[in-house]
Structures are given as C-alpha cells and as structure tokens.
C-alpha positions in Angstrom: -10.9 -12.5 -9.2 -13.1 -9.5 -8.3 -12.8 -7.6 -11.4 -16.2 -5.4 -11.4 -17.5 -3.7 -7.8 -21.6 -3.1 -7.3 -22.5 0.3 -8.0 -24.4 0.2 -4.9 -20.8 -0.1 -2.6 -19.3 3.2 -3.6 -20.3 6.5 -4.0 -18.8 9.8 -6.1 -18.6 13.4 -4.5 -17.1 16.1 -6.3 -14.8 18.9 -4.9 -13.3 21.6 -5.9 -9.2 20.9 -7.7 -6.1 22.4 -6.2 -3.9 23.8 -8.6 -2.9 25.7 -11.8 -6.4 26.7 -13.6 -7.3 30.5 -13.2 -10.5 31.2 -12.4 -12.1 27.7 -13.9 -10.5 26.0 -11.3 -12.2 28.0 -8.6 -16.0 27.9 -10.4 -15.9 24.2 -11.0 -16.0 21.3 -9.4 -13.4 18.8 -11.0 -12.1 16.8 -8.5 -13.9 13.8 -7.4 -13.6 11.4 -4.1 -14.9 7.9 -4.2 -15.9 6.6 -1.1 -16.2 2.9 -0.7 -17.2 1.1 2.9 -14.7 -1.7 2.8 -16.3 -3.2 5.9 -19.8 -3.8 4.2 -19.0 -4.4 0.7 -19.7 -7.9 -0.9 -15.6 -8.7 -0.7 -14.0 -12.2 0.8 -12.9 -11.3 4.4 -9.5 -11.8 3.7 -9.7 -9.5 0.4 -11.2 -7.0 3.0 -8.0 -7.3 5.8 -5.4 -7.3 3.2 -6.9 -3.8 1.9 -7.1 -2.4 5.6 -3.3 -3.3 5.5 -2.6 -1.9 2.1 -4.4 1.3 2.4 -4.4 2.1 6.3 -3.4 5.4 5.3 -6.9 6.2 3.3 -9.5 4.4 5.2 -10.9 6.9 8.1 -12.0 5.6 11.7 -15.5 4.9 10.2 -13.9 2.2 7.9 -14.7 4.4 4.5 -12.0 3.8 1.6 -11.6 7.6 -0.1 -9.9 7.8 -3.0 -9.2 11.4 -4.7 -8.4 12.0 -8.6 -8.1 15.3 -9.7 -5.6 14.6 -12.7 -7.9 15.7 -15.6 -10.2 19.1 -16.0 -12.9 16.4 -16.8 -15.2 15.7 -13.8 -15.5 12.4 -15.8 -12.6 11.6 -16.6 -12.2 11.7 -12.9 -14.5 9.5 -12.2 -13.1 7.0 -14.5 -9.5 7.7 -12.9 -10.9 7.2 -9.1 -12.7 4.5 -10.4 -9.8 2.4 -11.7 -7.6 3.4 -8.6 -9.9 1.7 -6.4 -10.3 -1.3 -8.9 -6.3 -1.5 -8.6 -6.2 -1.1 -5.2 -9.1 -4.0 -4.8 -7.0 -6.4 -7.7 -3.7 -5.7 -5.6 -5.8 -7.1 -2.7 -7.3 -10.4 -4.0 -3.5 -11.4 -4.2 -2.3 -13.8 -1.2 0.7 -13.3 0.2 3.3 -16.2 -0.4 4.0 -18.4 2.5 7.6 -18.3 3.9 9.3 -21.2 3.8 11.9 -22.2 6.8 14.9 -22.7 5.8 18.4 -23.9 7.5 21.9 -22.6 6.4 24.3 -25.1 4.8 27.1 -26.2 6.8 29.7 -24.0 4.7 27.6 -21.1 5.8 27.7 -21.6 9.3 31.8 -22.5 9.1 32.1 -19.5 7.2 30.3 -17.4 9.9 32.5 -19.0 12.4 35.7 -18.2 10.7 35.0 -14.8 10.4 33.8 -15.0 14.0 37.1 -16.3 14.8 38.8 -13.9 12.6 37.4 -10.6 14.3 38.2 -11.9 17.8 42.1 -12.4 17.0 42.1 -8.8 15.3 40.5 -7.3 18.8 42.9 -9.6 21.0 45.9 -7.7 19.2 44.2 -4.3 20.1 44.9 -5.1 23.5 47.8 -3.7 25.7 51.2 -6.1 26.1 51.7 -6.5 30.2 55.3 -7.5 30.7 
C-alpha cells in the first residue's frame, strides 16, 4: 500500500475561490490546486494506468493530475483537503480489479430461455392473418 506520496511529486498553487464571501473572497487566495505528474512519480506502473483510467477527466494532455479544494476559507485547510483527495484517489488506485470468472448457464436456464423462446413465437404466429 502507497499510503504517504514524496513531497517532491506534487506541488500546491493557490487561486482565488468562487463563491459566497464578499469582498474576502475576491482579496484572498483560498483555493488551492495540487498538481501531481502521474507519469513521473515513484508509483507501480499499473497503480499509474489504473489512475489514468480513474481520473481521465483531471489529468491534462501533459499527464499532470490537478486536483482543486476550495471547501474551507483556510488556505490550509485546503491544502490538507486537496491533499487527502489525491491520497484517496492514489489508495482507490493500488486496488486490482477482480478477475472475471467464465461461467456457463445451467441447463434449466437454457430450457427456460427456450420455452420462453418458444412461447413468444406461438403468441406472434396467432397475430398473423387466417387465409381460407
């Protein structure tokens, strides 16, 4: 398990917050992105495909994770918040997906599917016109 990131692999830029706040919102910069390059961080390759598929939708063309919080008035606390997301995102990736097994239906399955096969045709053959 990758609990715990370098420091070094991710970077914090702050930005000014969208909504409700007066004029704090608009003199302060809450909001903060982390940026993490997925492509040379120090994760297992397949950690590092599973968290392309994952999050397709915030890695840009340059192969940089962003991640915005702007939850709390704490530029902090935001960094904490972004922090964790990414950590979340990362632990959601270490997880293999399960194998599929192949399975066959039972024989009573596949009767059944042919009764109701057989059922449907007889119901369309009376639909049809009488020629006397």
């Amino acid at each position: 398990m990758f609990n715990t990131i370098n420091e070094n692999e991710y970077y914090f830029e702050s930005t000014r917050a969208g909504g409700p706040g007066g004029q704090h919102v608009n003199k302060v910069e809450t909001a903060v992105q982390i940026i993490f390059h997925v492509n040379s961080s120090s994760l297992p390759n397949d950690v590092k495909e599973r968290l392309h598929h994952i999050a397709a939708h915030r890695i840009n063309k340059d192969g940089y994770l962003i991640i915005r919080a702007q939850d709390s008035r704490s530029q902090s606390m935001n960094k904490q918040s972004a922090l964790k997301k990414l950590l979340n995102l990362i632990a959601v990736a270490e997880i293999p997906p399960k194998a599929r097994k192949k399975t066959n239906p039972s024989k009573t399955s596949i009767q059944h599917r042919l009764d109701i096969k057989k059922q449907n045709s007889e119901k369309k053959k009376l639909r049809k016109k009488v020629w006397l």
